[in-house]
Structure formats: C-alpha cells, structure tokens
VOGU-806816 format. One record per residue (C-alpha): y, x, z; residue in one letter. Coordinates in steps of 0.05 Angstrom, whole numbers, plus 5000, padded with zeros to 4 digits. Layout:
YXZA/...
END
This chain:
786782961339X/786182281331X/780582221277X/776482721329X/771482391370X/772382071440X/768082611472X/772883111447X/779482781463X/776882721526X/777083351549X/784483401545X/786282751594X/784882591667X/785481991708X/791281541680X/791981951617X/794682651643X/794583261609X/788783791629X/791684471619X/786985081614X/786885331670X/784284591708X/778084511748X/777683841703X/777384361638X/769184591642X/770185021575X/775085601598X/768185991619X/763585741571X/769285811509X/774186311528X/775986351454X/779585681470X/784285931506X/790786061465X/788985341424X/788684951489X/794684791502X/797684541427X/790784131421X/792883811493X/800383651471X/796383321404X/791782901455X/798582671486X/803482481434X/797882081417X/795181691485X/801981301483X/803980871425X/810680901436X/811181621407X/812981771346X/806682241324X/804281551348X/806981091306X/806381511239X/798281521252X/798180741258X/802080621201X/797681071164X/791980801186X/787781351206X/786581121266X/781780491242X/777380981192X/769881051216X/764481301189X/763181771119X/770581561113X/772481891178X/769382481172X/771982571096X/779582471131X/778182971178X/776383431122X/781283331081X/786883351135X/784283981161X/784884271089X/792284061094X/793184441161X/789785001140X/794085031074X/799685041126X/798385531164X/798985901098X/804485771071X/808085831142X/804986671141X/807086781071X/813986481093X/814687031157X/811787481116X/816987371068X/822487381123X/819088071156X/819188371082X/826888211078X/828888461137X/824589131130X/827489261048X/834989061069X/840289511029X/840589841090X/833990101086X/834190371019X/840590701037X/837391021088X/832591311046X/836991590990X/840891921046X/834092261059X/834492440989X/840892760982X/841793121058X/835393101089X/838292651148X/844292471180X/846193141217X/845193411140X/850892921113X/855993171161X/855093831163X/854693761077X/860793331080X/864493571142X/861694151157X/859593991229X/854494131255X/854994851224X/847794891202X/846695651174X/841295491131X/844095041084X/850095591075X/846096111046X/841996330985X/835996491016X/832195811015X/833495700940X/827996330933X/824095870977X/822695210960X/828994960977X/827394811054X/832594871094X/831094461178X/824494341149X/826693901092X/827893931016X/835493621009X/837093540941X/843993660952X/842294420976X/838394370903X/844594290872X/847294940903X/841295290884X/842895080812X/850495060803X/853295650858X/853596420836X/852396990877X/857697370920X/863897140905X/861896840832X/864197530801X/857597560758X/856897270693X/850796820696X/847396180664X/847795670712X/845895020693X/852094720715X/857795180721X/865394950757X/870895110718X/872895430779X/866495880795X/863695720863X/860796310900X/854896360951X/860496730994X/865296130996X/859095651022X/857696121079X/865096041095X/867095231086X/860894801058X/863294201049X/868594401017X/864294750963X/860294330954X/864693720944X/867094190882X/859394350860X/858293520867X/863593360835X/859293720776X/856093130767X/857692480723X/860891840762X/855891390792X/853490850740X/855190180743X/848789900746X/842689690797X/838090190810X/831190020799X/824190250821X/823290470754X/829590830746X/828191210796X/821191360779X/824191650708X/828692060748X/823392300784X/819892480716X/825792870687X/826993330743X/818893470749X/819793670674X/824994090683X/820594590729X/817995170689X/811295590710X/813696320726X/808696850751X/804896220772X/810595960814X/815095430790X/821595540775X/827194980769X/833595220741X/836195810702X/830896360714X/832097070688X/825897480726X/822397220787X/828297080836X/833496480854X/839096940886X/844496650840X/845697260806X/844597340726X/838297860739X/834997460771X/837396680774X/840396190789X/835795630813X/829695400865X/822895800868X/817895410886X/813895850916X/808995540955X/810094810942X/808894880865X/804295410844X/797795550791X/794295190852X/797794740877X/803094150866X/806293900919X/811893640881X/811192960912X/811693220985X/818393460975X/823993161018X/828292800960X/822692650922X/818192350975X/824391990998X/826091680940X/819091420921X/819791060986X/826490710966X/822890570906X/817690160938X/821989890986X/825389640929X/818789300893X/817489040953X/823688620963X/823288420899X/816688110895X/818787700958X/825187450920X/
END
C-alpha cells in the first residue's frame, strides 16, 4: 500500500483518516468494479495500519525506507514487492494444499479402502466376521460361477471361499488351491460364516512386517490378474476342471468370470477389491509426495 499512489490510497480514508468500507457512499467503485469487492476490505485495513505511525506495519515501512522512494525507483519496489506477495500467496496454497492432502490420505483412509477390498463394506465385515447381518449371498456357491458379486460388490474375502471351500459337506476329493487340513464345506458356510471362514483365512500366511507400498500393491494386483486363465472365452481364477465354479472336482473350485472377464471384454479393474485397492494405492502416492 504505501508505495501505491495518493489517488489510490485515497479511496480507502474519509475525513480525519477513517476507514471506507465497501459498501460506503464515499466508495464510487462498488458499481463500476464489482470485482473489488472481496479485496476491499484487506486493501482498507493496509491503508490503515499505515495512516498512523505509531503502528507497527508503520514503523517497519519507515525503517525500510520505502516510503521516501519516487520515481523509476518506486515503481521497480512496487514490482518487486508484488512479486514477493504473489510468491506468497503460493507458497501459503501449496501449504493448505499440503494440509487438505494429509487429512484426505490419513491411515484411516487407506484402511478404509482395504476394508473395501477384503468385505465389500462395513455390513460385509460383520456379517464375514460375526456373522450378523446374515447376508445369504455371501453363504453360498452360487456367486463364485458369477463373477464373484455378492450386494453388488466383488469382496475378495468371498474370493477366497470360491478358491479354498469344497462342495457339500467337503466329501469330494478336489484340487483346491488352498485346501484346510480340516476340509471346509460349502454346507458349513451356509450354516456359521464367520466361523468358516476364519478357518479358510487362516489359510493364508501371517501379515508381513513391513509398509505397504503403492507399488506392492500394484504387483499384487499383477499376480492375481495372472493367475486368471481364458476358459470357453470366460476367465477362470482358481482350480478349473470344465466350465463351472461349484466347488466340486467336475467342475471347480474357483471364480468364473463370466461377464466381467471375457474374449471381449476386461473389466478386471472394475472389480470391487481391485478397484479398491488401486485407490489405497493412490491415496498412498499421494501422501507421500506431500511428505
């Protein structure tokens, strides 16, 4: 403000040095500049914390002498100091930018998204883990033969039924990819889920002490894409004898992707766990190039 010309400080004082706000009769640009508007009132606080030389914003332009430039030399300070501000403003949106990225990639967030991964949503944990809500789909076969969507979603914890629980009552002898030395049977999940598939998990190696990465995740990603096998134009992950995931050893034990991975189509990325876990991928990336 103060290297600005008299003309324009002016228009932010009145009589003995009082402030004009906007919306003044004394202010004779609020029709003719409208854009004005939401600057107004910081470029009137400037004109103040200048007008008395008591201030402090006072004091600091004195001793810097700004106030006594004229001239080329004036109009090169305003320049430059206008550079500074606008450098600023900057760095003050990269900082809340910044902030908003680590508040929208908190461990929270990612958590969210691998629960996605594993039970479709939150109803999907309990009833997986508790068995409440009783949600039929996810206690039955049937969805394994398509796509693996059970509520609408692609849980990857009802793919590891698909590929690790036999038909019946687990009387057949099959080639699952995983098998419980205690065979878990189709018959048993109708009955008590989460208590099945706490055996069918438990499958699986301990978790890994290390940080998961967006590119870990990626290569997961990769390996379970190249796992899926073209059948009758369908894809097929899983043990696949013929052209059917019923857990039984005629037919298979597995997922049939029969519409979302076909001759014509690939849809692999639109699946629940996978498109979930690309997101906490990115998520990730994210809140590490703000770190």
């Amino acid at each position: 403000m103060t290297l600005s010309n008299e003309k324009w400080q002016s228009k932010f004082i009145k009589g003995e040095g009082q402030e004009v706000k906007w919306e003044y009769d004394e202010n004779k640009d609020k029709t003719t500049r409208p854009e004005w508007k939401t600057k107004w009132e910081a470029w009137a606080k400037a004109r103040q914390a200048i007008k008395d030389a008591s201030t402090e914003p006072a004091k600091t332009i004195k001793a810097s002498a700004l106030a006594t430039l004229t001239g080329l030399a004036k109009r090169l300070a305003q320049k430059q100091v206008n550079n500074i501000i606008e450098q600023a403003k900057k760095l003050a949106a990269s900082g809340t930018a910044d902030e908003n990225t680590w508040k929208e990639t908190t461990e929270a967030k990612v958590d969210e998204k691998m629960l996605e991964v594993v039970y479709g949503d939150a109803s999907g944990k309990a009833s997986f883990t508790t068995g409440t809500p009783n949600l039929p789909g996810e206690k039955t076969v049937a969805a394994c033969d398509a796509d693996g969507t059970i509520n609408g979603k692609e849980p990857l914890a009802y793919v590891l039924l698909c590929l690790a629980v036999e038909a019946g009552s687990a009387t057949d002898t099959i080639h699952p990819d995983a098998k419980a030395s205690t065979a878990v049977g189709w018959t048993a999940v109708n009955t008590v889920l989460h208590t099945q598939f706490a055996a069918v998990k438990g499958l699986c190696p301990a978790r890994p002490k290390i940080t998961v990465s967006p590119e870990a995740i990626r290569q997961a990603l990769n390996a379970v894409q190249s796992q899926i096998r073209m059948i009758g134009n369908k894809g097929y992950l899983g043990y696949c004898a013929t052209s059917g995931c019923d857990g039984s050893s005629k037919n298979g034990v597995c997922v049939k992707y029969n519409t979302k991975i076909t001759n014509i189509a690939n849809d692999f990325d639109k699946l629940t766990y996978v498109s979930s876990m690309e997101e906490a991928a990115k998520l990730l990336e994210r809140r590490r190039e703000a770190a």
